[in-house]
N, C-alpha and C positions, 0 to 999 in steps of 0.2 A: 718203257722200251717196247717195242714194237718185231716182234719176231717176224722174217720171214721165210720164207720158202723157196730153195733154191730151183731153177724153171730150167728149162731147154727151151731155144726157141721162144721164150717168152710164154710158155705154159705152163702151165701146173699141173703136176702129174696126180694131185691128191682133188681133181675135180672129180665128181661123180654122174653127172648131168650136164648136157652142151645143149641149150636151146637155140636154133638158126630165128631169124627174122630177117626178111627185107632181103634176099636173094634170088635170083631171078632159078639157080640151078642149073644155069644153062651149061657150054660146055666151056666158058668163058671162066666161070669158077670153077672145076673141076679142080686145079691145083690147089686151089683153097684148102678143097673138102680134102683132097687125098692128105696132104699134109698134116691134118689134124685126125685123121683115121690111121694114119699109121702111129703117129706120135703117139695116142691111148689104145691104139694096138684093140680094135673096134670088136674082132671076133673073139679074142683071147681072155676080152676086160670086161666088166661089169658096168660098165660106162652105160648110159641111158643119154638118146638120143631126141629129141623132139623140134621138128619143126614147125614154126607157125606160119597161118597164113590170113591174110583179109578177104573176106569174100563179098566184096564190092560188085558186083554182078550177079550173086548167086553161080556162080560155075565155076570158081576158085578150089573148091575141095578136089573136086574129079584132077583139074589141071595139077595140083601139086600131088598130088599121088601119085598120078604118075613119075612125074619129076624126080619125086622122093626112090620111086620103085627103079626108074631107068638109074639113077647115082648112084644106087648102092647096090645092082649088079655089075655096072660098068666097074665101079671100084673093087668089088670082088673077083674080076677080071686079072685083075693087079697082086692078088696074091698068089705066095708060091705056091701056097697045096690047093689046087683046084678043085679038090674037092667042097674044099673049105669055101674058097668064093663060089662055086656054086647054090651053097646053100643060106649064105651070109643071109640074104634076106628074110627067111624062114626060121634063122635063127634067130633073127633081131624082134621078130614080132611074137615066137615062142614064149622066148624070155621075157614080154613085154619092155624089152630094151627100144623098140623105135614107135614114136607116135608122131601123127600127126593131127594138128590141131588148129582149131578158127581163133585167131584172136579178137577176144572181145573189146579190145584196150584199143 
């Protein structure tokens, strides 16, 4: 017998780690990301973050940084205590909660 886990939304709230691949971050996904930043409640949780990326040109790292940096103030944007989204991104990288990374694979 097979236990599972009951979700919201088709998620699991007992995930600890969300790794992205293969998004562009434009502003096209922006509902994506917000959706599941609220859902594990991104500033409040212990949740770890990681994006990857291919660096087929050599100039993929710079270009997703940014990416990664404009998303996750824009999204802090969106919460109520502004103070809090002000500092969301300084907090994610404190806690070593958000990386960004080259995939080798």
């Amino acid at each position: 017998m097979v236990a599972t886990i009951p979700t919201t939304n088709g998620l699991d709230k007992n995930i600890k780690h969300i790794k992205f691949y293969g998004h562009s971050l434009a502003s096209a996904d922006y509902s994506y990301f917000q959706s599941i930043f609220d859902f594990y409640d991104i500033y409040n949780s212990d949740i770890d973050l990681t994006f990857y990326y291919s660096d087929f040109d050599g100039n993929q790292k710079h270009i997703m940084i940014n990416r990664v940096v404009n998303l996750i103030k824009i999204y802090g944007k969106t919460l109520n205590n502004k103070d809090h989204g002000k500092n969301l991104l300084h907090k994610l990288k404190l806690e070593n909660r958000l990386l960004i990374k080259e995939s080798k694979d």
